[in-house]
C-alpha positions in Angstrom: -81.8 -1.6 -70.6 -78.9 -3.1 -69.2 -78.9 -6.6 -68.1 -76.0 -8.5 -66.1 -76.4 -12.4 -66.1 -73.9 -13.3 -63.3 -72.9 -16.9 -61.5 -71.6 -16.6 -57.7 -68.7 -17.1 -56.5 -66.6 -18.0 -53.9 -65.1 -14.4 -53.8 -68.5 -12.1 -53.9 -70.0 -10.4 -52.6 -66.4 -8.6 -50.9 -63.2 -10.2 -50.4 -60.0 -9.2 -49.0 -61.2 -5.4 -48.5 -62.2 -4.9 -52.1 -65.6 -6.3 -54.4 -66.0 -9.8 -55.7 -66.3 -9.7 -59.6 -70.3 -9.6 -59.5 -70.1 -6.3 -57.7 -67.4 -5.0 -59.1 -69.1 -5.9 -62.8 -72.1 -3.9 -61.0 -70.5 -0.9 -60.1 -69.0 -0.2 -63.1 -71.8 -0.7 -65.3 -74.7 0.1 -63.1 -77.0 -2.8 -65.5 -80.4 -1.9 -64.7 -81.7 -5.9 -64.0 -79.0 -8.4 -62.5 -79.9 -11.9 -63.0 -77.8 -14.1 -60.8 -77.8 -17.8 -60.9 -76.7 -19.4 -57.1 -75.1 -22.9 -56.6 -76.7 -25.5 -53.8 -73.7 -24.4 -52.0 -73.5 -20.3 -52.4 -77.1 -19.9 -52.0 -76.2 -18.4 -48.0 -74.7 -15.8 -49.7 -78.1 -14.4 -51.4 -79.1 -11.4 -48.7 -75.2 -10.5 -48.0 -74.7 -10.2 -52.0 -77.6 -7.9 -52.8 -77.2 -5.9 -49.6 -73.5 -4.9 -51.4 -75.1 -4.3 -54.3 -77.2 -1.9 -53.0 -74.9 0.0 -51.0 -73.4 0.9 -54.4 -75.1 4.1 -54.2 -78.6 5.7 -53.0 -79.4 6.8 -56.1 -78.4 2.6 -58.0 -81.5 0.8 -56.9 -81.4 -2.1 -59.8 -83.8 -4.8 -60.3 -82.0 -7.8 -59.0 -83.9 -11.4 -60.6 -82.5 -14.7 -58.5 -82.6 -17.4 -61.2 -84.5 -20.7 -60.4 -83.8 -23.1 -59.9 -80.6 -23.1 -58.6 -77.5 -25.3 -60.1 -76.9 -28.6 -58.0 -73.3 -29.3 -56.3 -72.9 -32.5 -58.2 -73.0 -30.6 -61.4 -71.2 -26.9 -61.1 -68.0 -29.1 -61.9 -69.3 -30.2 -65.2 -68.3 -28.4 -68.4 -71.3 -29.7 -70.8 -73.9 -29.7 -68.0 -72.9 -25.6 -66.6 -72.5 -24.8 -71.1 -76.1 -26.0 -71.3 -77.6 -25.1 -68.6 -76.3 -21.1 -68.7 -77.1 -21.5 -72.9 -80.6 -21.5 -71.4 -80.6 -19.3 -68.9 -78.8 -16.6 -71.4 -81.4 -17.4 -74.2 -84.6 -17.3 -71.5 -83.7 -13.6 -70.4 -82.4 -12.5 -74.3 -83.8 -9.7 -75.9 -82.8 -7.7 -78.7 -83.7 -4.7 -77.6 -81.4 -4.9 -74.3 -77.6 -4.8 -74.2 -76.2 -7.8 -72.0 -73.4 -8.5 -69.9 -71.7 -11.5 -68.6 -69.6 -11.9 -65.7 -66.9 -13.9 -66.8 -64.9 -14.4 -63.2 -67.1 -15.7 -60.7 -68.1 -19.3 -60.6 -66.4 -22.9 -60.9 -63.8 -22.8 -63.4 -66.4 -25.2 -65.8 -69.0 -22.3 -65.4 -66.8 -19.8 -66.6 -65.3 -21.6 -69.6 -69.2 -22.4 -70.4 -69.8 -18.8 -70.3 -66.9 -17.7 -72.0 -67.3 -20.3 -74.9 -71.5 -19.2 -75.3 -70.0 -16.0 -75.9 -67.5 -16.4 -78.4 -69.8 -19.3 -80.4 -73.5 -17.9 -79.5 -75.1 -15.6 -82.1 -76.6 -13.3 -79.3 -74.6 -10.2 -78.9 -73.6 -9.6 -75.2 -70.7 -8.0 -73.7 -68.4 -10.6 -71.4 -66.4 -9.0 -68.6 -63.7 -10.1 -66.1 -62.3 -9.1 -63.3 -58.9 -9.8 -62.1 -57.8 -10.0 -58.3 -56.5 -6.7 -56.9 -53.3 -8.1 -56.5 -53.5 -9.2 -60.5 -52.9 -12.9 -59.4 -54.5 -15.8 -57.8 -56.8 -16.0 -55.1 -55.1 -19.0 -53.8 -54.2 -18.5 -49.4 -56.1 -15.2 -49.4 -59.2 -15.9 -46.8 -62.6 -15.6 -47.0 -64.9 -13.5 -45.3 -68.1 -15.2 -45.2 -67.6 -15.1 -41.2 -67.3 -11.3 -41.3 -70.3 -8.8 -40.4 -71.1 -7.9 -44.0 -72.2 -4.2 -42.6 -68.4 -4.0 -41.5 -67.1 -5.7 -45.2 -69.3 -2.8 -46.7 -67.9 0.3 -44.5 -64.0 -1.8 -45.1 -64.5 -2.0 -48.4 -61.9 -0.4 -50.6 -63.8 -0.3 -53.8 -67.1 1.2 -52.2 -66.3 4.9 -53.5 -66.6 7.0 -56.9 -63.0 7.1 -57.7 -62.6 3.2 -57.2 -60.0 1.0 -59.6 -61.9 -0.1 -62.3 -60.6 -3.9 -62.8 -63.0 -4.7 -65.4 -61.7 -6.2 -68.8 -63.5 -6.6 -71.7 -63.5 -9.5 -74.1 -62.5 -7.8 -77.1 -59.4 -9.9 -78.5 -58.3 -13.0 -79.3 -55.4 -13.2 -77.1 -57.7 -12.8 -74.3 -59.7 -15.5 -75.2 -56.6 -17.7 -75.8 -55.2 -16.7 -72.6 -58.4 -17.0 -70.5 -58.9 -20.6 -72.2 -55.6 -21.1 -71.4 -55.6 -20.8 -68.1 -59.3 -22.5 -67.5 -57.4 -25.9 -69.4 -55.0 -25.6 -66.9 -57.4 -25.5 -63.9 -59.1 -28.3 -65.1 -56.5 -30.5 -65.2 -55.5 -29.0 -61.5 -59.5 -30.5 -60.5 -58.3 -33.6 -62.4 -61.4 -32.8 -65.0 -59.3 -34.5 -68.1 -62.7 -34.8 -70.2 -63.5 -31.1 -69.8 -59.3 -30.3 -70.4 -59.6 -32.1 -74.0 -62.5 -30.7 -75.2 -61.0 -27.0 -74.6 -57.8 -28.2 -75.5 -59.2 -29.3 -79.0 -60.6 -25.6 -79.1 -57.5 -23.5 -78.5 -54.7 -22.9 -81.5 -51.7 -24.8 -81.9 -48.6 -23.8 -79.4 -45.8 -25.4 -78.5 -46.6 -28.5 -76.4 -50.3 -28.5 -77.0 -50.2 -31.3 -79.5 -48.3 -33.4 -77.1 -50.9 -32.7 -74.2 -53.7 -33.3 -76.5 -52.1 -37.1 -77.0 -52.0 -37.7 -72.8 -55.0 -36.5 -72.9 -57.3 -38.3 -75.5 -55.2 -41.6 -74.1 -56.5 -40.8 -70.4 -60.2 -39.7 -71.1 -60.5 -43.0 -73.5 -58.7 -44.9 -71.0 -61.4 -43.7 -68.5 -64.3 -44.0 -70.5 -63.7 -47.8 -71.1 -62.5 -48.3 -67.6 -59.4 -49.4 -69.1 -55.8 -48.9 -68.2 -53.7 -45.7 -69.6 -51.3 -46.5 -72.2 -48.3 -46.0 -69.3 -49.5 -48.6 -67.5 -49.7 -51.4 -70.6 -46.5 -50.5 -71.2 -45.1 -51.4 -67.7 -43.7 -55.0 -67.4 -46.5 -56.2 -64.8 -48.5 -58.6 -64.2 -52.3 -58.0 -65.7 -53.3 -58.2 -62.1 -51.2 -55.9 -60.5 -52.3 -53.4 -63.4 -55.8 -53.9 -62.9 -55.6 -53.4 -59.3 -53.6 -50.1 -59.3 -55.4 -48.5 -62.1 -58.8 -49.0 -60.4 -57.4 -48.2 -56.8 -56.3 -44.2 -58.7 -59.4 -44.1 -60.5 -61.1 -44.5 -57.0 -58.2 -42.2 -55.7 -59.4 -39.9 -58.7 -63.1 -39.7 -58.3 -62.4 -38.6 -54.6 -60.6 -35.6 -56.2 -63.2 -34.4 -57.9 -65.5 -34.7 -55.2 -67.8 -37.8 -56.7 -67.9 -39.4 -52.9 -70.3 -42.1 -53.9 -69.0 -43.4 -57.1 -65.7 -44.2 -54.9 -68.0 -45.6 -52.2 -69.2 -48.3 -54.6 -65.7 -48.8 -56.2 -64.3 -49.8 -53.1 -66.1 -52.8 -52.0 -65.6 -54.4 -55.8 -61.7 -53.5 -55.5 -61.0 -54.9 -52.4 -63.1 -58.2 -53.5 -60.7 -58.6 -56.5 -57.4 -58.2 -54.6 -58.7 -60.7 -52.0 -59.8 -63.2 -54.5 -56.8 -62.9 -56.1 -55.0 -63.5 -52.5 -56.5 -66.9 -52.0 -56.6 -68.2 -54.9 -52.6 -67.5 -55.1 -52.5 -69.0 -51.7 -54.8 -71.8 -51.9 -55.2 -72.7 -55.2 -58.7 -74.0 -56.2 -60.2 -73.0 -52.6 -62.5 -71.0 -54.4 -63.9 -72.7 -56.8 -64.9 -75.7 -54.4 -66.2 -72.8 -52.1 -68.4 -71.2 -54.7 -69.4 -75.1 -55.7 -70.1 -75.6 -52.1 -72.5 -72.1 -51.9 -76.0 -71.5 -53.3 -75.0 -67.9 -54.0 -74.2 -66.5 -57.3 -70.8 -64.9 -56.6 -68.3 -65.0 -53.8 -68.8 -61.3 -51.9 -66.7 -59.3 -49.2 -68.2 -61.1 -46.1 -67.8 -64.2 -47.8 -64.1 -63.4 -47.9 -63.5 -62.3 -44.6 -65.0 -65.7 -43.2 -62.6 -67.8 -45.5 -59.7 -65.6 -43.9 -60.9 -66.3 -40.8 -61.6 -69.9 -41.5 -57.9 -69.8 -42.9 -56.4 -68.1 -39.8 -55.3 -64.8 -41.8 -55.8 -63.0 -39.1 -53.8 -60.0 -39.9 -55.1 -59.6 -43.5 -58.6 -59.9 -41.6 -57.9 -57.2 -39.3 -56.1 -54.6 -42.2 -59.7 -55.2 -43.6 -61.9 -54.1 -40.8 -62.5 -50.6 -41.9 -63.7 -51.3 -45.4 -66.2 -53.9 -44.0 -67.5 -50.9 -41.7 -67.6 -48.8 -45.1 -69.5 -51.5 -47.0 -72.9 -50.5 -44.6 -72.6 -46.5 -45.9 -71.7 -48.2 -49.4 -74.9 -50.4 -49.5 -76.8 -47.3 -49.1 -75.6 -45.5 -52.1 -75.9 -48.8 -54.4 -79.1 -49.8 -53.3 -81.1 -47.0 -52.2 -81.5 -43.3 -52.6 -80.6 -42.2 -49.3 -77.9 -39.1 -49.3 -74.4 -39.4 -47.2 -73.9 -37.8 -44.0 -70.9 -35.9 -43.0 -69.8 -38.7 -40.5 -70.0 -41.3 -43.2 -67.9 -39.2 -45.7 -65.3 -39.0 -43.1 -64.8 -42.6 -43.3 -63.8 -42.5 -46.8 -59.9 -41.6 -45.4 -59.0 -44.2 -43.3 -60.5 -46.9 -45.6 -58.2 -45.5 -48.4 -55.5 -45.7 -46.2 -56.2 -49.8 -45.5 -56.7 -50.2 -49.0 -53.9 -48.7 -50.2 -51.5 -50.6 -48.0 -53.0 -53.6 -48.3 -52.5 -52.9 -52.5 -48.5 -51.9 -51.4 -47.9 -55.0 -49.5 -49.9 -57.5 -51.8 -48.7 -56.2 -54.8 -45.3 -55.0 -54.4 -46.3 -51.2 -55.1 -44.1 -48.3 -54.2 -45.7 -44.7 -53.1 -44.2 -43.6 -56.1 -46.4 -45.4 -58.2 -49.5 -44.4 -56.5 -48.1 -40.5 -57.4 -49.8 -41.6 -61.3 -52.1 -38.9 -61.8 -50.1 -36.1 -59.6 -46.9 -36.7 -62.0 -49.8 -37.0 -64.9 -50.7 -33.4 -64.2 -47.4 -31.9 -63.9 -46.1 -33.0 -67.3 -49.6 -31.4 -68.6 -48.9 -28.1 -67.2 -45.4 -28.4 -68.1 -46.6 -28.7 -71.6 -49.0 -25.7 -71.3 -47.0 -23.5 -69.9 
């Protein structure tokens, strides 16, 4: 029996009149059981993506298994988490006695290196396919369909006939393998993922400019691990402060990236405390220390601030902070309690970056180019992996 263990994807079950990989995978191989595995996010897509598949043909009625449970949003970005969870879900449907397949193209880049790298390093003897774009590049500005009718996807479909292009490649060389961890390194660091980029970086063969990546890297993930500053920055002739505050202000910059709202949330607050403490005590040397004297609380917090500025007369550094004292409510609620964020609370997340990172400019004498860090970062990497 054949057996296709597929992830979903933005791209299945049809896009841009021809099949997502899954389908494609299907319709070439005609497995006789399809396990797919959903996301939080791509779990819509459940009826639209078997009714494809069953319009394959009359006479293709496969046996389609819909993994539980499904993978969480907070984790189909991360490389260990997606290489251990699929390890399981490969090894829980395994059997000798049936020839596997695994779609190698659909998925978060992190899913796809996990099942890529379970293939090459995994005892179990399964077949790995992917399946390139029609247009042999990326998917990048072409639309999605999920809006479409998926009767009138079906009857548009290009593919949906005998005589259809078969895209499929096997992974049967080590150039592919290269070349397909090659370009997964590369969109990690693009999802600014530098943990995941050195551990597949360490995997690949030597090329030209790998060894010097391999450095910027490892300096970056230790740099992150410790909450420390990057090498670049201890090399700049600045004050310890002004380091300290633009290194946490990107790595808040850099958790949005990757889409890890809340741990920004609760970076903000302690960030914006620093840079005002540092403010008044610069201004009104030993303020603070009578002040904390004077109070029976442990530590000096963000409202505590904004009263001495107000007490001060500071009134426009009081006003530029006005919209991370709103935040500091939706903050509180991922700090303290379990609740989840809303859409309308995410939204604040902009304009209080934008206060923060002007008040950083103007207190610390920062230009937008040194806010470009991690953007210049990455383009030296993939200039180095080309």
């Amino acid at each position: 029996m054949k057996v296709l263990i597929s992830a979903v994807g933005n791209t299945d079950p049809i896009r841009n009149f021809h099949d997502g990989a899954l389908v494609h995978i299907a319709r070439k191989y005609h497995p006789d059981k399809i396990i797919i595995v959903f996301s939080e996010e791509l779990i819509c897509k459940k009826d639209d993506i078997e009714k494809v598949i069953r319009s394959i043909d009359s006479q293709y009625v496969p046996e389609i298994v819909y993994h539980e449970p499904i993978i969480l949003n907070n984790e189909v970005h991360i490389f260990d988490t997606m290489f251990d969870q699929f390890d399981a879900i490969i090894r829980e449907y395994y059997t000798k006695d049936d020839e596997f397949i695994l779609n190698l193209s659909s998925g978060t880049p992190q899913i796809k290196s996990a099942l890529f790298v379970l293939n090459r390093l995994s005892e179990i003897n399964v077949k790995a396919v992917q399946v390139p774009s029609p247009e042999k590049k990326s998917n990048a500005g072409v639309g999605h369909d999920d809006s479409e009718d998926i009767d009138a996807l079906i009857d548009t479909n290009i593919d949906n006939k005998r005589d259809f292009v078969d895209r499929t490649i096997e992974d049967t060389s080590e150039k592919f393998k290269q070349g397909l961890m090659k370009k997964t390194l590369r969109d990690f660091i693009k999802k600014y993922d530098y943990k995941a980029s050195l551990e597949l970086a360490n995997q690949l063969p030597d090329f030209s400019g790998l060894k010097e990546a391999r450095k910027k890297l490892q300096d970056i993930v230790d740099a992150l691990d410790r909450q420390d500053i990057p090498q670049t920055f201890k090399n700049r002739k600045w004050s310890d402060e002004k380091k300290k505050v633009l290194n946490a202000y990107l790595t808040i910059e850099l958790q949005k990236e990757r889409g890890n709202f809340s741990e920004g949330l609760i970076r903000i607050k302690n960030l914006t405390e620093f840079i005002l403490g540092d403010y008044i005590e610069n201004r009104y040397p030993g303020f603070l220390d009578n002040y904390a004297n004077d109070s029976v609380k442990y530590y000096i917090g963000i409202w505590d601030y904004d009263k001495i500025l107000q007490e001060k007369r500071e009134w426009i550094l009081h006003n530029k902070i006005k919209p991370i004292l709103r935040m500091n409510k939706t903050r509180n609620t991922i700090a303290h309690k379990l609740d989840s964020l809303d859409s309308e609370e995410l939204k604040q997340l902009g304009p209080v970056l934008k206060a923060l990172k002007g008040l950083i400019k103007e207190q610390y004498q920062l230009t937008e180019k040194d806010f470009n860090f991690y953007k210049d970062f990455n383009k030296e990497l993939l200039e180095l992996l080309k």
